[in-house]
C-alpha positions as MATLAB code, in Angstrom:
seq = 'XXXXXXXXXXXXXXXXXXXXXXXXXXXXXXXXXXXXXXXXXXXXXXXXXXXXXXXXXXXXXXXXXXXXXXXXXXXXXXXXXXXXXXXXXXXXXXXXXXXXXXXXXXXXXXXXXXXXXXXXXXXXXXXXXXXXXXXXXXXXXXXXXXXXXXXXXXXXXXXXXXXXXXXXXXXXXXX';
ca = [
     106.385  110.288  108.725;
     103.541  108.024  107.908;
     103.643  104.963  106.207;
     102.503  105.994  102.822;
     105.366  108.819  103.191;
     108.078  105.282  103.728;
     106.361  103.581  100.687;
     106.261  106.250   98.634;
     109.940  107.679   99.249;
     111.378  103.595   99.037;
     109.772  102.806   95.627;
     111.422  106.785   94.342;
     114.795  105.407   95.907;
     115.029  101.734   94.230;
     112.751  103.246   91.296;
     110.567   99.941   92.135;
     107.493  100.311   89.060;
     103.944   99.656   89.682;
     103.664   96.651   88.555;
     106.630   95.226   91.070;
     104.715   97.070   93.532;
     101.373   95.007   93.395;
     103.658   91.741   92.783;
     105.719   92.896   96.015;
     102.475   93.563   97.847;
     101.137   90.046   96.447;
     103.814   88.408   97.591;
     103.656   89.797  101.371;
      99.620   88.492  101.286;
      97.857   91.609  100.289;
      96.127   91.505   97.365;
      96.202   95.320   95.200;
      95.347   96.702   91.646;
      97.473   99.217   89.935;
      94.314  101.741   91.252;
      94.515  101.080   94.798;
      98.672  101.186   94.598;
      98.456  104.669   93.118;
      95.896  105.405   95.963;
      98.821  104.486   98.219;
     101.500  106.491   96.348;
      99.586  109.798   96.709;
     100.654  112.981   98.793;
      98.490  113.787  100.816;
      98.957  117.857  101.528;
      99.610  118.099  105.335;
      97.079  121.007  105.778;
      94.510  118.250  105.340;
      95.014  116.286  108.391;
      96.143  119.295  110.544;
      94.113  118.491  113.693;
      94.803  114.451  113.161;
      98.383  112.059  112.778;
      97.115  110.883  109.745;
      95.194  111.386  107.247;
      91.680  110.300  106.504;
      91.025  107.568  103.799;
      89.156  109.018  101.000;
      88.064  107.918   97.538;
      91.178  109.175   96.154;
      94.119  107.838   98.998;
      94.205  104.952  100.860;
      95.800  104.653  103.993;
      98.993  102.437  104.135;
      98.428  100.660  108.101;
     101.504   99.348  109.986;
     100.447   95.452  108.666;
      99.934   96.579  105.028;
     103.201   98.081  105.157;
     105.344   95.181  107.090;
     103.688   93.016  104.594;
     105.018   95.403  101.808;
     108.801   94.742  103.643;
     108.045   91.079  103.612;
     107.225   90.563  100.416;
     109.999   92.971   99.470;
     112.436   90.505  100.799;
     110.793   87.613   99.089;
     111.239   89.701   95.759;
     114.530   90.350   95.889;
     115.688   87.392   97.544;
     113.536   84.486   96.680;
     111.133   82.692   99.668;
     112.764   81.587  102.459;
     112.251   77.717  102.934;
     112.306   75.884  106.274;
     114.494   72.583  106.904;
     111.455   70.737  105.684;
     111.181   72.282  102.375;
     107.903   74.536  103.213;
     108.348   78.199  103.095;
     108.028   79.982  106.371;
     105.752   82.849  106.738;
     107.713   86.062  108.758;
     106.903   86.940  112.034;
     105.436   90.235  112.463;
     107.421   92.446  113.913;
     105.624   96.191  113.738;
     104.340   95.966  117.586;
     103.401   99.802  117.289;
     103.560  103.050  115.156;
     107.059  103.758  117.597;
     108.761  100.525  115.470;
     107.817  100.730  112.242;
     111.534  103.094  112.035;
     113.489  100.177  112.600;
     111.310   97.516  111.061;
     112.173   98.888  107.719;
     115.755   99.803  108.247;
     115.924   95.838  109.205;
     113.931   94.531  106.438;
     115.470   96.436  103.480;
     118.888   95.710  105.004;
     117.752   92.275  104.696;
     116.055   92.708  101.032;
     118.958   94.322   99.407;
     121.645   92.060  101.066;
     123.582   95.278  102.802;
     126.366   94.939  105.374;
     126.628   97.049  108.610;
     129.228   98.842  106.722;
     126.784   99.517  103.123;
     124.200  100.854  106.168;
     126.620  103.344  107.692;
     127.878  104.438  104.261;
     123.914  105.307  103.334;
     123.758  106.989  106.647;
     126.935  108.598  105.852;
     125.695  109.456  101.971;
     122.869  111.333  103.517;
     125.290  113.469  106.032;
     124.558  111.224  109.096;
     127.480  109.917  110.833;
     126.475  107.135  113.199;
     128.915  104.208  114.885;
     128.092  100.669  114.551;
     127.419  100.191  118.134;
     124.796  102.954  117.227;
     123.360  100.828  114.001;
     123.271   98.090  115.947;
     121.092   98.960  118.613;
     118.727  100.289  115.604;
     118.397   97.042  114.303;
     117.676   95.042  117.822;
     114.421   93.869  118.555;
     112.555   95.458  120.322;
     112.755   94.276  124.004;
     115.953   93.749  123.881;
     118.052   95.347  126.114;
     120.367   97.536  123.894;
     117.564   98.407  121.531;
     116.811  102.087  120.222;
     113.607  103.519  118.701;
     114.757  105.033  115.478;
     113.593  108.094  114.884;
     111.755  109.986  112.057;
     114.754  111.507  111.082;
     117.068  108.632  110.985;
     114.037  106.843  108.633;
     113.951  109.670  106.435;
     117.859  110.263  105.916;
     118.003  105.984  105.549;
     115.505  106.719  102.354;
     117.602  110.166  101.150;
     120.648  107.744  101.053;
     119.280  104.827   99.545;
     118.108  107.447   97.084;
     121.600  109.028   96.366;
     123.073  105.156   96.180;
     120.891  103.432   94.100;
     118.703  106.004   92.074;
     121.223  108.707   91.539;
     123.930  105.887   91.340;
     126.719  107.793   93.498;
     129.574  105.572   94.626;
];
């Protein structure tokens, strides 16, 4: 799944508009029009980038990289939340914590848990809303950083059922 795939399935999910999209991006320290947003959103047919990971950047699509996208999550969190001020008053800029394409899974299970305020119990309950059954030792270790030494990789699949269930919970409001 690449990035633009996570972007484009989160903002379906929360039904996040354009224009909260370039404010969200703004936020997180990339600066977008409504153009180059709609560059991000688009599908890019798989048959085009057969022979690659990823697709090419074109006139038409622009290519959503690890930073552009944890920068997306921060400002997501800033959106939804307000900034997040130090013990002096300043606000404090997030650490970065996509190290490689193999984290960017549980980067964004972790930053939208911390965006939309959700438990360890709301988590397994979207998990569970998309047919996955995992334990919270399981979610846990998800949601480690990485390094440490209980931490798990999350997988494609666990990213993509995360999204289906946000999508049943909050855009097809089942309870």
């Amino acid at each position: 799944m690449t990035n633009n795939d996570i972007l484009i399935r989160l903002r379906y999910a929360l039904d996040i508009k354009n224009v909260d999209m370039i404010e969200i991006f703004r936020l997180g320290g990339v600066d977008v029009t409504k153009d180059d947003v709609l560059k991000i959103l688009t599908k890019v047919d798989e048959d085009t980038f057969y022979d690659h990971d990823e697709p090419e950047e074109t006139e038409d699509y622009i290519k959503c990289t690890n930073s552009m996208l944890e920068s997306f999550l921060n400002g997501f969190i800033t959106f939804k939340r307000g900034p997040q001020k130090s013990k002096t008053g300043e606000p404090v800029k997030p650490d970065r914590s996509i190290k490689n394409h193999a984290s960017v899974n549980n980067v964004l299970l972790k930053k939208v848990k911390i965006a939309l305020a959700l438990t360890s119990e709301d988590m397994l309950d979207i998990f569970d809303l998309a047919g996955i059954t995992i334990t919270k030792g399981e979610l846990g270790a998800l949601l480690r950083k990485e390094g440490q030494k209980n931490y798990k990789p999350c997988g494609d699949r666990f990213a993509r059922n995360f999204l289906k269930g946000l999508t049943l919970k909050f855009r097809d409001d089942v309870d």
